[in-house]
MIDOSE-1310 file (N, C-alpha, C; in nm, 2 decimals, decimal comma, always signed):
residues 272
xxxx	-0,16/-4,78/-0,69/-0,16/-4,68/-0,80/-0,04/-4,59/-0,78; +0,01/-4,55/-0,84/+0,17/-4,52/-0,88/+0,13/-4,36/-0,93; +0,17/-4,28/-0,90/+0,10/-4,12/-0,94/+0,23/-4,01/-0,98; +0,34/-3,98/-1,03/+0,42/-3,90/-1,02/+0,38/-3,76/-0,90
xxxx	+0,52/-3,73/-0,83/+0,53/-3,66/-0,78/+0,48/-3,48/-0,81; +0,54/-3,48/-0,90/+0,51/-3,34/-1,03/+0,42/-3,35/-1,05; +0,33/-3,46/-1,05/+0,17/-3,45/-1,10/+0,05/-3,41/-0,97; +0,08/-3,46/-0,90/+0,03/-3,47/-0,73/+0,07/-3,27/-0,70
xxxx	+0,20/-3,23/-0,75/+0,21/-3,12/-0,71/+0,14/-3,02/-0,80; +0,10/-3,05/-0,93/+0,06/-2,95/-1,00/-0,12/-2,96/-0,96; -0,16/-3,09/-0,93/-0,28/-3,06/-0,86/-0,37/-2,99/-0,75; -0,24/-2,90/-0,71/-0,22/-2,81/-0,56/-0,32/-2,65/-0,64
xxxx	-0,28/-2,71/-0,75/-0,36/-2,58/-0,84/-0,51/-2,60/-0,81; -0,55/-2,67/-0,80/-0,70/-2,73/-0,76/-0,78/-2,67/-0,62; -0,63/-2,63/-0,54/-0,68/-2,66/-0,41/-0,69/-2,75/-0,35; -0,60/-2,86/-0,39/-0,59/-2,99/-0,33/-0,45/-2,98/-0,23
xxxx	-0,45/-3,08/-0,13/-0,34/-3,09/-0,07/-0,36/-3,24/-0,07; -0,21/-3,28/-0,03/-0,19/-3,42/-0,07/-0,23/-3,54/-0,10; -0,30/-3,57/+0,02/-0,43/-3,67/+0,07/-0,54/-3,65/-0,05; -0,55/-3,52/-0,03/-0,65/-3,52/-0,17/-0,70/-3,55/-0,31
xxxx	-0,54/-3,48/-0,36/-0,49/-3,49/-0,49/-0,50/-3,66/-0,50; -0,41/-3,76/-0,42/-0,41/-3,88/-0,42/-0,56/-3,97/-0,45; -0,65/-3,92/-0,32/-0,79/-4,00/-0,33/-0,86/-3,98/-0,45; -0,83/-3,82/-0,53/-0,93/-3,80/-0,63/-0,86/-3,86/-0,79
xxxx	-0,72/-3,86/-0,75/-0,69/-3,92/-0,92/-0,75/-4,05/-0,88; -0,76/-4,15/-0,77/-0,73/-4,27/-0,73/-0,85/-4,31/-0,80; -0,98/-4,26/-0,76/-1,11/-4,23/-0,75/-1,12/-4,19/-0,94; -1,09/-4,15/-0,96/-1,07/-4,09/-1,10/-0,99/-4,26/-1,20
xxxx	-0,93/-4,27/-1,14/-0,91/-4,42/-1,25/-1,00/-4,51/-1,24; -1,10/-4,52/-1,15/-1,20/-4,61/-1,11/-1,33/-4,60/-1,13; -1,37/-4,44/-1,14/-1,53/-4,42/-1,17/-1,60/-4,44/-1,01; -1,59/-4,54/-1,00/-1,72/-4,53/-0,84/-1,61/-4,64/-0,79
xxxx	-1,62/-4,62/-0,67/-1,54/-4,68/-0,55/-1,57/-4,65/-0,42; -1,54/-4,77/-0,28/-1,55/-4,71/-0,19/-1,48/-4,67/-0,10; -1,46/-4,56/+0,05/-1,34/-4,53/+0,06/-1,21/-4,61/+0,10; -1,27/-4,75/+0,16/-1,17/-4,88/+0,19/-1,11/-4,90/+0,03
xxxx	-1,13/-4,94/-0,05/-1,05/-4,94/-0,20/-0,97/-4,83/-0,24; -1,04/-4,66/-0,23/-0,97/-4,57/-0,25/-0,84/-4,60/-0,11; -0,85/-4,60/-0,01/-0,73/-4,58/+0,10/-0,64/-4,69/+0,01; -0,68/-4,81/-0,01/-0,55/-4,90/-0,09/-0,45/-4,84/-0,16
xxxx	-0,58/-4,77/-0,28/-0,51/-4,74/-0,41/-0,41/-4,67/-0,40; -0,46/-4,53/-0,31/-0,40/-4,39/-0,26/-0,27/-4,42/-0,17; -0,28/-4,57/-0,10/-0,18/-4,54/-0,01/-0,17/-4,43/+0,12; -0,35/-4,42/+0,15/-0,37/-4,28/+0,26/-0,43/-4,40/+0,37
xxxx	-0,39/-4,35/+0,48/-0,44/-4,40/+0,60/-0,54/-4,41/+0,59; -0,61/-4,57/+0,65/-0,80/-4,57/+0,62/-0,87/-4,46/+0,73; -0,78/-4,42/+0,81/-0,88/-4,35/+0,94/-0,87/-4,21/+0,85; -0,77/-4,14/+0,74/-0,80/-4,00/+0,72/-0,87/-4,01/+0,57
xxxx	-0,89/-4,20/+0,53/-0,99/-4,16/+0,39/-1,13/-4,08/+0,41; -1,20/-4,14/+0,50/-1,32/-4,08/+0,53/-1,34/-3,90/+0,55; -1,24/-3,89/+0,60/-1,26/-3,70/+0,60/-1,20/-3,65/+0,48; -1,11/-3,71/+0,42/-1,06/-3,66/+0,29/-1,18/-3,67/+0,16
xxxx	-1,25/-3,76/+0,17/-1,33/-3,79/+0,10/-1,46/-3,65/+0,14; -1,48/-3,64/+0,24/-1,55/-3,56/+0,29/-1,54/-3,41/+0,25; -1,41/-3,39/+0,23/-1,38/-3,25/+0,20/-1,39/-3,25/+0,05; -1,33/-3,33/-0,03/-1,37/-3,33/-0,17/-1,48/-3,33/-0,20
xxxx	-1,61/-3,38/-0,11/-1,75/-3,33/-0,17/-1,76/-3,22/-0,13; -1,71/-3,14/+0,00/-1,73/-2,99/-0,03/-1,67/-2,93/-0,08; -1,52/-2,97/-0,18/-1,50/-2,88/-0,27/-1,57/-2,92/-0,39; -1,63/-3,00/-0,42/-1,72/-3,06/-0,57/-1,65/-3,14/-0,64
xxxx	-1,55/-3,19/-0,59/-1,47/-3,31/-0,67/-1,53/-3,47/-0,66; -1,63/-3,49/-0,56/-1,66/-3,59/-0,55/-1,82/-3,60/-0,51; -1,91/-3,73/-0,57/-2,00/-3,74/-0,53/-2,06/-3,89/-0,41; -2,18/-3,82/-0,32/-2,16/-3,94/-0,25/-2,28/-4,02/-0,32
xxxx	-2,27/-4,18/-0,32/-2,33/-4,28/-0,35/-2,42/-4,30/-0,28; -2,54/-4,29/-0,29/-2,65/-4,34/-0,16/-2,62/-4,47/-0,19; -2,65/-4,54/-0,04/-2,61/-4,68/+0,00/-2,51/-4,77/+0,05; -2,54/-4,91/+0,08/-2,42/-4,96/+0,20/-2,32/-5,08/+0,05
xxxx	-2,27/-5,04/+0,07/-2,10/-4,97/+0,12/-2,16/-4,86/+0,04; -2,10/-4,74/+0,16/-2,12/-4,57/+0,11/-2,02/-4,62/-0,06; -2,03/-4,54/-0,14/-1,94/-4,53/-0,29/-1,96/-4,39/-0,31; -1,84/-4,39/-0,39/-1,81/-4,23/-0,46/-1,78/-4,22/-0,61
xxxx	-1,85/-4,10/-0,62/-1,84/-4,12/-0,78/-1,77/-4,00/-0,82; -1,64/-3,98/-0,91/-1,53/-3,88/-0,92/-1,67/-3,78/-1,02; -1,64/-3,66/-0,99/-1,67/-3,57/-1,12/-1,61/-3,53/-1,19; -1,60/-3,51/-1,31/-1,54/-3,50/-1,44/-1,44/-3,40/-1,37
xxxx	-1,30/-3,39/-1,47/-1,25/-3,28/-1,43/-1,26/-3,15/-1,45; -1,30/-3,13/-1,62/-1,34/-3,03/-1,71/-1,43/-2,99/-1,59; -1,54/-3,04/-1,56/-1,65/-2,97/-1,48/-1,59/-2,89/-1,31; -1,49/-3,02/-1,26/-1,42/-2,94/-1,16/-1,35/-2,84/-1,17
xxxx	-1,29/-2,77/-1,33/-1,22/-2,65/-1,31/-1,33/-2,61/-1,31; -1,42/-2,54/-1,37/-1,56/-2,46/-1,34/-1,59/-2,43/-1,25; -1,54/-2,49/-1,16/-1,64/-2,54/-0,97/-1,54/-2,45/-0,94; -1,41/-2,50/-0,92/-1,27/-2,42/-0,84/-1,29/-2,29/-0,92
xxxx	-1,32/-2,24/-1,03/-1,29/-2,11/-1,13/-1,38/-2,02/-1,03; -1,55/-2,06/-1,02/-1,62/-2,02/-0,98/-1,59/-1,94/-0,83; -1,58/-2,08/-0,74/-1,50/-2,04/-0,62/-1,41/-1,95/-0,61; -1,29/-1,98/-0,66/-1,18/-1,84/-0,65/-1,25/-1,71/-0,71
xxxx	-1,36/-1,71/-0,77/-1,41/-1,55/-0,84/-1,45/-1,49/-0,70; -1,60/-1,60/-0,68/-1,64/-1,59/-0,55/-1,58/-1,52/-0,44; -1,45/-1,62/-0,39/-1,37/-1,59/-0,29/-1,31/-1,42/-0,27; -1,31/-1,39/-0,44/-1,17/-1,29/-0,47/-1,28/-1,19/-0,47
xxxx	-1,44/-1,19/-0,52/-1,52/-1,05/-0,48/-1,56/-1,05/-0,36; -1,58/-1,14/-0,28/-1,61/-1,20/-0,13/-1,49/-1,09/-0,04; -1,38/-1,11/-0,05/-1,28/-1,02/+0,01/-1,25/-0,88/-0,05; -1,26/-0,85/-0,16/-1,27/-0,71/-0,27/-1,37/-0,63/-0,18
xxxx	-1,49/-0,72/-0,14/-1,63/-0,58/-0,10/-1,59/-0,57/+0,07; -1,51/-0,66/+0,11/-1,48/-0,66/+0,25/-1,36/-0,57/+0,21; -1,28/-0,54/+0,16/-1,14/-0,43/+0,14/-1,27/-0,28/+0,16; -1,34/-0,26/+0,06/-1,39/-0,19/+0,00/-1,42/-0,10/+0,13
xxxx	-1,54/-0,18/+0,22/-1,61/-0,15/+0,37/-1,51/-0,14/+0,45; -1,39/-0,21/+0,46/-1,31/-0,15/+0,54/-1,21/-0,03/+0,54; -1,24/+0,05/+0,39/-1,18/+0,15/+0,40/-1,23/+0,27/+0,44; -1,35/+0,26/+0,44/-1,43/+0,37/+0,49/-1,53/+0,32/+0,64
xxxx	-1,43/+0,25/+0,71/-1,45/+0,21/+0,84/-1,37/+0,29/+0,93; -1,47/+0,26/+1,02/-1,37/+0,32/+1,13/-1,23/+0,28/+1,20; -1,22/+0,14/+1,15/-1,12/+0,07/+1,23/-1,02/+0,11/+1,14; -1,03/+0,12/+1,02/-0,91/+0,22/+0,96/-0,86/+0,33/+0,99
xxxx	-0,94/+0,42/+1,03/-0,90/+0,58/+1,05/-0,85/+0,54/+1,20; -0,88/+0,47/+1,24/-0,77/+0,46/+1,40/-0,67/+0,40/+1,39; -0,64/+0,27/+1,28/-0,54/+0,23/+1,22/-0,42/+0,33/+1,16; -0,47/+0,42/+1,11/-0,40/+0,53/+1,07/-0,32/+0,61/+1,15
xxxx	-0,45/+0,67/+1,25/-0,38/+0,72/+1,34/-0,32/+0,67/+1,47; -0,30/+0,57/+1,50/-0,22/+0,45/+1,53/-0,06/+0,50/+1,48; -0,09/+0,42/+1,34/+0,08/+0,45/+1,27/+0,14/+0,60/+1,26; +0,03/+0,69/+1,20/+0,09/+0,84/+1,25/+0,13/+0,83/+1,39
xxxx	+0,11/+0,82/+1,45/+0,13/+0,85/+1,60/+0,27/+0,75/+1,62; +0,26/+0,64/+1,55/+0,38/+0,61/+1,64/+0,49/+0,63/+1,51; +0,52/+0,67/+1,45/+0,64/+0,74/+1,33/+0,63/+0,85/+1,40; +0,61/+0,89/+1,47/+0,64/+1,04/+1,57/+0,75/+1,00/+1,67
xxxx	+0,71/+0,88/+1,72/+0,82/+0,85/+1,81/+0,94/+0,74/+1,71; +0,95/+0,78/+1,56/+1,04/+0,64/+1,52/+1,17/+0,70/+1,47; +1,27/+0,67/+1,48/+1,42/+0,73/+1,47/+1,39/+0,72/+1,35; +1,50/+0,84/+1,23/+1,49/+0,85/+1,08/+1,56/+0,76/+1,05
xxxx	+1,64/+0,66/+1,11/+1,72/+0,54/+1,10/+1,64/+0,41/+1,10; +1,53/+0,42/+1,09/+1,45/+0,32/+1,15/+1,36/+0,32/+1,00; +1,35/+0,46/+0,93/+1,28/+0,46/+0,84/+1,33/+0,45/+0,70; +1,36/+0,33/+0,69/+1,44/+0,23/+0,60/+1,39/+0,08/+0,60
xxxx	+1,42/+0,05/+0,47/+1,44/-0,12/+0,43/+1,47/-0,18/+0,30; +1,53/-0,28/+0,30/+1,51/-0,35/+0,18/+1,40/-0,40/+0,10; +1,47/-0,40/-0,04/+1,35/-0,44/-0,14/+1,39/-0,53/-0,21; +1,36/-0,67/-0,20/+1,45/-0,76/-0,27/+1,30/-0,86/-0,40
xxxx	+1,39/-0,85/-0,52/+1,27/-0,88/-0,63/+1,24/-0,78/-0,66; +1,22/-0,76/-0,82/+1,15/-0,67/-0,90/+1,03/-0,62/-0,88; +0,99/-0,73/-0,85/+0,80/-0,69/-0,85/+0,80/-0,59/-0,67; +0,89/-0,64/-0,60/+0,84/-0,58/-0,46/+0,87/-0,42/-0,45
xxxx	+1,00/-0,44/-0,59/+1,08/-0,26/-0,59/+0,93/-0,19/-0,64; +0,89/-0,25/-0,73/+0,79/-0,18/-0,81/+0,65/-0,16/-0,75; +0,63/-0,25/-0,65/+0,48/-0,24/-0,59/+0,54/-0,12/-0,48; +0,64/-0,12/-0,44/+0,69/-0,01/-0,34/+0,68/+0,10/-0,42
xxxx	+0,78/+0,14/-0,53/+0,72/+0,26/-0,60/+0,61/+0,29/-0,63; +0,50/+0,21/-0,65/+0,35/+0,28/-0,69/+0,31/+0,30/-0,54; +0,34/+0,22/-0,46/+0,30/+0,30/-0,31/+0,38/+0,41/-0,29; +0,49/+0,47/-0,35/+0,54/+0,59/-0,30/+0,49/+0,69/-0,38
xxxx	+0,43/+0,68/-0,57/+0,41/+0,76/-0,59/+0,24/+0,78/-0,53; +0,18/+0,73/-0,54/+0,01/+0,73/-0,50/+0,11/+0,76/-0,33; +0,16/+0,83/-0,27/+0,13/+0,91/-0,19/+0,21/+1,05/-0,19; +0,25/+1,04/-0,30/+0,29/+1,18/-0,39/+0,26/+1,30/-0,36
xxxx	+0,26/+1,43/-0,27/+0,21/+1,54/-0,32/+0,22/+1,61/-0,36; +0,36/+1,64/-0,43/+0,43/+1,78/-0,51/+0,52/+1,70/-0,59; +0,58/+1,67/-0,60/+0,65/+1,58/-0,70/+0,71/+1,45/-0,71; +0,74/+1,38/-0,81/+0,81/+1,27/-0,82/+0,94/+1,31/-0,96
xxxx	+1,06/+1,23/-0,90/+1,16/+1,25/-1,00/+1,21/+1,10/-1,04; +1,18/+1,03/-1,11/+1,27/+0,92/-1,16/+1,41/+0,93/-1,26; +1,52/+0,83/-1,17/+1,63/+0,83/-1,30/+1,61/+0,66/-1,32; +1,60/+0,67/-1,46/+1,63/+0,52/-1,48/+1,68/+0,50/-1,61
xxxx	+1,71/+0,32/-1,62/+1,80/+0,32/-1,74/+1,69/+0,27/-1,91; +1,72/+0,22/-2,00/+1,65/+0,20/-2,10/+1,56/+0,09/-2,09; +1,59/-0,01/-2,00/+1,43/-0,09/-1,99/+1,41/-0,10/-1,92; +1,45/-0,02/-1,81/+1,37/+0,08/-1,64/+1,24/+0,12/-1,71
xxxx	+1,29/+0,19/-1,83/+1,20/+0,31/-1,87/+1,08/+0,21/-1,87; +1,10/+0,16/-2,00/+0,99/+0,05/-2,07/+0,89/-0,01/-1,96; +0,99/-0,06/-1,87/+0,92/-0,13/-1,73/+0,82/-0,05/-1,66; +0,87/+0,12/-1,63/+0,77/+0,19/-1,57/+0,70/+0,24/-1,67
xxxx	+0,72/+0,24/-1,80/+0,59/+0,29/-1,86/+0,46/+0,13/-1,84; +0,46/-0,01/-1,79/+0,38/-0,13/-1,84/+0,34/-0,10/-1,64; +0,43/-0,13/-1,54/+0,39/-0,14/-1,46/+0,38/+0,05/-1,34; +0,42/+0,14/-1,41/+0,38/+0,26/-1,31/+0,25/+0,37/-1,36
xxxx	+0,22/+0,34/-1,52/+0,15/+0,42/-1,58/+0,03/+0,47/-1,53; -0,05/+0,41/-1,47/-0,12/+0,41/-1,37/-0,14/+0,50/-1,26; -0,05/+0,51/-1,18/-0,01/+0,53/-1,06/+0,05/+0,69/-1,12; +0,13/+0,72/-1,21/+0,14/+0,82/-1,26/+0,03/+0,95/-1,30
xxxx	-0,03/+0,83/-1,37/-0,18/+0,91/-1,42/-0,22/+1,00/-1,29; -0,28/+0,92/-1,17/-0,33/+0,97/-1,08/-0,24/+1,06/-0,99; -0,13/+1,03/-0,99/-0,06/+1,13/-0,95/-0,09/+1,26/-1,04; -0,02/+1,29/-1,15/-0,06/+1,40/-1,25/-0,20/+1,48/-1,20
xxxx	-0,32/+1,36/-1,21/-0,44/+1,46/-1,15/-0,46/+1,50/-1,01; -0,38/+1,47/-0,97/-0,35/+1,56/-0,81/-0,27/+1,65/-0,84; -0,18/+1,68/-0,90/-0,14/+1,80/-0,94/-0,02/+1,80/-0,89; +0,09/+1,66/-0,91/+0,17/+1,61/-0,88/+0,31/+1,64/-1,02
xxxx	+0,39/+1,71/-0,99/+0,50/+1,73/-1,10/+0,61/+1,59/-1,12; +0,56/+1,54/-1,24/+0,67/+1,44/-1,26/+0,74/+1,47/-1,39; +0,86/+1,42/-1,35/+1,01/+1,40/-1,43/+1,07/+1,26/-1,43; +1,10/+1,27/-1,53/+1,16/+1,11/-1,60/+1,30/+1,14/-1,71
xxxx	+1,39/+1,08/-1,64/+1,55/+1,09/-1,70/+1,56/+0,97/-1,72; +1,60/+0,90/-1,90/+1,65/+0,75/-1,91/+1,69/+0,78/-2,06; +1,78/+0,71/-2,09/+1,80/+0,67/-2,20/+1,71/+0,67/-2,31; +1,70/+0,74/-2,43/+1,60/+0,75/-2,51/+1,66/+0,66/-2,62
xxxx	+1,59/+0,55/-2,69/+1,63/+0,46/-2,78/+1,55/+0,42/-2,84; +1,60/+0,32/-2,97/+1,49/+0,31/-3,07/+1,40/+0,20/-2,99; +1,44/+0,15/-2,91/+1,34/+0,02/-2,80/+1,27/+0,13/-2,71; +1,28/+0,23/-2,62/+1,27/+0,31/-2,51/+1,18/+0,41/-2,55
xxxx	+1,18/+0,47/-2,68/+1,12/+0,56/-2,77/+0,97/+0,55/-2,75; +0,88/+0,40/-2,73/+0,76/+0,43/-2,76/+0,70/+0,44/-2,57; +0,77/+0,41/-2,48/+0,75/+0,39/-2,35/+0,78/+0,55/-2,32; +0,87/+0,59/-2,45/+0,94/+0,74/-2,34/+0,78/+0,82/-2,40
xxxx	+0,73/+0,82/-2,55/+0,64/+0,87/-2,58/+0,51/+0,89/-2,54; +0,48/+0,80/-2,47/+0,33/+0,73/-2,38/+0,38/+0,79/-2,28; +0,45/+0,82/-2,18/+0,52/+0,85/-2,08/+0,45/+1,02/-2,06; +0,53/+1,07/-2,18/+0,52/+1,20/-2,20/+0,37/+1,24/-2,15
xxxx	+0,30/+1,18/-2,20/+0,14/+1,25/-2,15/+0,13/+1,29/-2,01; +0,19/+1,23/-1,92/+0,21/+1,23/-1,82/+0,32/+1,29/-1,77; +0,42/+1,28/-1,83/+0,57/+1,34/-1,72/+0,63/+1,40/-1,85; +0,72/+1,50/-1,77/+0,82/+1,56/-1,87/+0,93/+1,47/-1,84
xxxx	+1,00/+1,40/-1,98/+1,10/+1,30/-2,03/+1,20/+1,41/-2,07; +1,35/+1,34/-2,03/+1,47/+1,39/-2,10/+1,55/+1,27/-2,10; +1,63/+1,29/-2,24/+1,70/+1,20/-2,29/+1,87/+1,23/-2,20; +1,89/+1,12/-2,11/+2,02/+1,11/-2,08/+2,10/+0,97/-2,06
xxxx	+2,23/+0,98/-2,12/+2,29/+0,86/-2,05/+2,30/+0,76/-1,95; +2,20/+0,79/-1,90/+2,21/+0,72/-1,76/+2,20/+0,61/-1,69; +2,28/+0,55/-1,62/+2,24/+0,41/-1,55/+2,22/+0,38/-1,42; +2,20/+0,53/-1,39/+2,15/+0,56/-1,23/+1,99/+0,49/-1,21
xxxx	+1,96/+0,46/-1,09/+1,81/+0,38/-1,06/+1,74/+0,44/-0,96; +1,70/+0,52/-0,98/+1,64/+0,56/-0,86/+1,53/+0,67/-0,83; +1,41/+0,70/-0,77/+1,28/+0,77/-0,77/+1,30/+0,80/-0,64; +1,24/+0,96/-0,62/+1,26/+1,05/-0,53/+1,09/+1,15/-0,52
xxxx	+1,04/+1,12/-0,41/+0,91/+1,19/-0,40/+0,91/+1,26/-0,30; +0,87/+1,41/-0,33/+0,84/+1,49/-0,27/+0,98/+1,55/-0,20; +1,09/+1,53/-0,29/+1,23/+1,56/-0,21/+1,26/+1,51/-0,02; +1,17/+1,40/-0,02/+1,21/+1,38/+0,11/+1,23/+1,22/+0,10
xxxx	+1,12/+1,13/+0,03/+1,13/+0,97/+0,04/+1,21/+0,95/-0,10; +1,31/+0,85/-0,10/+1,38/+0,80/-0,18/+1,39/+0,60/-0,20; +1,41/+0,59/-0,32/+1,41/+0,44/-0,32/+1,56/+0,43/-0,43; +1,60/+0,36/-0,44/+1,77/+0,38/-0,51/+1,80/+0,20/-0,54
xxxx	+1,81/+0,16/-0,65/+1,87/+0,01/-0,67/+1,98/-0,01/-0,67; +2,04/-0,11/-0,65/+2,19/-0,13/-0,60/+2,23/-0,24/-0,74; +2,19/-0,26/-0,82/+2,24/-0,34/-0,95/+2,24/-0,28/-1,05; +2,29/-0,33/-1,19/+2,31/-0,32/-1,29/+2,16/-0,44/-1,34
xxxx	+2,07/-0,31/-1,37/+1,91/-0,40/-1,44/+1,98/-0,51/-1,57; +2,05/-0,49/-1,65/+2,06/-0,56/-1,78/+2,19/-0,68/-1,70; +2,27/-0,69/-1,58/+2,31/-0,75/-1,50/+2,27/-0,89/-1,44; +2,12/-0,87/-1,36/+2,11/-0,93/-1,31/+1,94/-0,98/-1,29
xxxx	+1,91/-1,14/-1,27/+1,81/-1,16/-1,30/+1,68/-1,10/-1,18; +1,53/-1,07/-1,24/+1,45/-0,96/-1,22/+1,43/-1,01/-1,04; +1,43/-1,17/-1,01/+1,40/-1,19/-0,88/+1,54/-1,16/-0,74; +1,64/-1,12/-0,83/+1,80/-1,10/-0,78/+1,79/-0,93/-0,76
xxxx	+1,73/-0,91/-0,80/+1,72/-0,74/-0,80/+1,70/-0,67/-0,66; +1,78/-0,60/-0,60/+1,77/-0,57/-0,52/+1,78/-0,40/-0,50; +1,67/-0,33/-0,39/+1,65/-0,17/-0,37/+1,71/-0,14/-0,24; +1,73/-0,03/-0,24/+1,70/+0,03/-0,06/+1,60/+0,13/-0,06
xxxx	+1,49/+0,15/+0,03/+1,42/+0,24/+0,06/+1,44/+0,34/+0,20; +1,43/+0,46/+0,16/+1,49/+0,52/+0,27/+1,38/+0,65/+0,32; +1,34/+0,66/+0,40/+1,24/+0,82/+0,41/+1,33/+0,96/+0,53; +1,42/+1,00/+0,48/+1,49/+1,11/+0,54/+1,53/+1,23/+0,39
xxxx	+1,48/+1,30/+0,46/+1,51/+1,45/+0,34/+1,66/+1,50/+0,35; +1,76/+1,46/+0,40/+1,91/+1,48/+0,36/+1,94/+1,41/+0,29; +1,95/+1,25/+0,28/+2,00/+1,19/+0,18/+1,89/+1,22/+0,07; +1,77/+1,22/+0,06/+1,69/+1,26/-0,06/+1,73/+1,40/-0,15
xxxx	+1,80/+1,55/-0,08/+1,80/+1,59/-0,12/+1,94/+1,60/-0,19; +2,04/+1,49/-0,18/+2,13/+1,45/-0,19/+2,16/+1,42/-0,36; +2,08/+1,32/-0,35/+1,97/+1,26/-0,47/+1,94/+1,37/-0,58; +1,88/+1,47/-0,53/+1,76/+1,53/-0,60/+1,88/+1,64/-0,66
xxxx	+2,01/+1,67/-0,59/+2,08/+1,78/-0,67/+2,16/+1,65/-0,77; +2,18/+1,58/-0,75/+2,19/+1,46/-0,87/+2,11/+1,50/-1,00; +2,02/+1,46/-0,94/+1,87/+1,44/-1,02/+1,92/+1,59/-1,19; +1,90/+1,73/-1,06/+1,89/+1,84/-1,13/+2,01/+1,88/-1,24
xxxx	+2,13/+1,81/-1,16/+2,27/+1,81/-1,24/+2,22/+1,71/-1,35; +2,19/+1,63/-1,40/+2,16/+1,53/-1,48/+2,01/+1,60/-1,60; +1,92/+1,66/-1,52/+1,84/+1,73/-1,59/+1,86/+1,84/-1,72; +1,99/+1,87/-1,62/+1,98/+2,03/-1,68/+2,12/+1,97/-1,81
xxxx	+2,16/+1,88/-1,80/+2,26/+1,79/-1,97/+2,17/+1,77/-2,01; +2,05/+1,68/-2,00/+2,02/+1,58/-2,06/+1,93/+1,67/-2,20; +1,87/+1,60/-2,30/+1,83/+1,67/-2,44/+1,68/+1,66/-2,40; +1,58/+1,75/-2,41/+1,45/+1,72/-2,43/+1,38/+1,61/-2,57
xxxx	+1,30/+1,53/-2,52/+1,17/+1,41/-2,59/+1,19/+1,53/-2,75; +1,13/+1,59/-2,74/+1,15/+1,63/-2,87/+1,27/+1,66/-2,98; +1,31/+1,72/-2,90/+1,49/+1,71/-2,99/+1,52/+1,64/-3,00; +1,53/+1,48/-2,94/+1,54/+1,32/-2,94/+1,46/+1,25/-3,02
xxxx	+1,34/+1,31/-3,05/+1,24/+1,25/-3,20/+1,30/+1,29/-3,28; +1,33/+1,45/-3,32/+1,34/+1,50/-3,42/+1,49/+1,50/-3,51; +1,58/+1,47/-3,41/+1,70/+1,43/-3,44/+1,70/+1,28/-3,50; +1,58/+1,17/-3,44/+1,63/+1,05/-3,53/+1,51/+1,04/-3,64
């Protein structure tokens, strides 16, 4: 049996790996077979059909045949996404309640103070890194602001804005009810307008020119991108993250020089 490659690979979605994917289409053109027929079809070693076959009845892709010659009978597929759906829910509350207990464990609070203790002995040079891909700049920023405790300042450009109003809104909120001061400098536009407005509940927005990238918390941790966002594609995107309060406040007289131009959310409504 002849199986395309692309197809074998999109079955990895299953939770199959190779061997697997093979025995169960194989098995699946055939309806009931035994595993000497399936090793033919599949082209899998007869010594690794028998365990392969074995593990597809514990994931529910396969049934065993009482009787000699053992036979297998494929289960539908419609029914095996059910089974896998199920499972991954399973799996994903299974580790959720284990996050949960481990946060209010003890092996955390020594974990903690573990890492406090040793950023005591770590050079300010040391407390740096790269951030390569969009999503990683952005999971970094909601970790910097969720540890927020006096303020956050972002500059960003016009679908910076947009971007942190879909993926930081959140993380903002809860900052705000800690009693976190946030500011937001980006381009206000007829695209940017309804992200800058949603925004506003949360942060005080000003309309400026700008194509600067970069979020500054608590005037000491800074993160700064090194592209042109409308440049370059979202997985090419690249940050630097930095935790020293001289280059931050470096930044942050930036920040205030750009503040004190830029036009207030309102004079920016009311003018268009």
């Amino acid at each position: 049996m002849i199986v395309q490659k692309d197809f074998l690979s999109k079955l990895r979605d299953f939770g199959l790996n190779t061997y697997e994917s093979k025995i169960w289409t194989a098995l699946l053109s055939r309806g009931v077979s035994t595993a000497g027929e399936l090793s033919d079809i599949a082209n899998v070693p007869r010594s690794r059909s028998y365990d392969v076959l074995e593990s597809l009845e514990k994931k529910g892709f396969v049934i065993m045949k009482l009787g000699k010659p053992i036979k297998y009978i494929a289960v539908p597929p419609e029914e095996t996404i059910e089974r896998v759906k199920k499972r991954i829910q399973e799996d994903a509350q299974r580790q959720s309640e284990m996050l949960e207990e481990l946060k209010t464990s003890e092996a955390l609070s020594e974990l903690n103070l573990l890492h406090a203790q040793g950023v005591e002995h770590v050079d300010p040079v040391d407390l740096s890194g790269s951030l390569k891909g969009r999503d990683n700049l952005y999971n970094h920023l909601a970790s910097m602001i969720k540890t927020a405790e006096k303020s956050v300042a972002i500059a960003t450009t016009e679908q910076g804005l947009i971007r942190k109003y879909e993926a930081l809104r959140h993380p903002l909120e809860k900052a705000v009810a800690r009693g976190v001061k946030i500011r937001i400098i980006a381009p206000i536009t007829k695209n940017s307008r309804k992200a800058a407005t949603e925004l506003s509940k949360v942060a005080e927005i000003r309309n400026h020119a700008n194509k600067s990238r970069f979020c500054i918390v608590d005037g000491k941790e800074l993160a700064f991108m090194l592209l042109d966002d409308k440049k370059v594609h979202p997985s090419y995107d690249i940050g630097v993250w930095v935790s020293t309060q001289l280059f931050a406040n470096t930044l942050h007289n930036l920040f205030e020089h750009m503040w004190s131009e830029a036009s207030m959310l309102e004079t920016v409504s009311s003018a268009k």
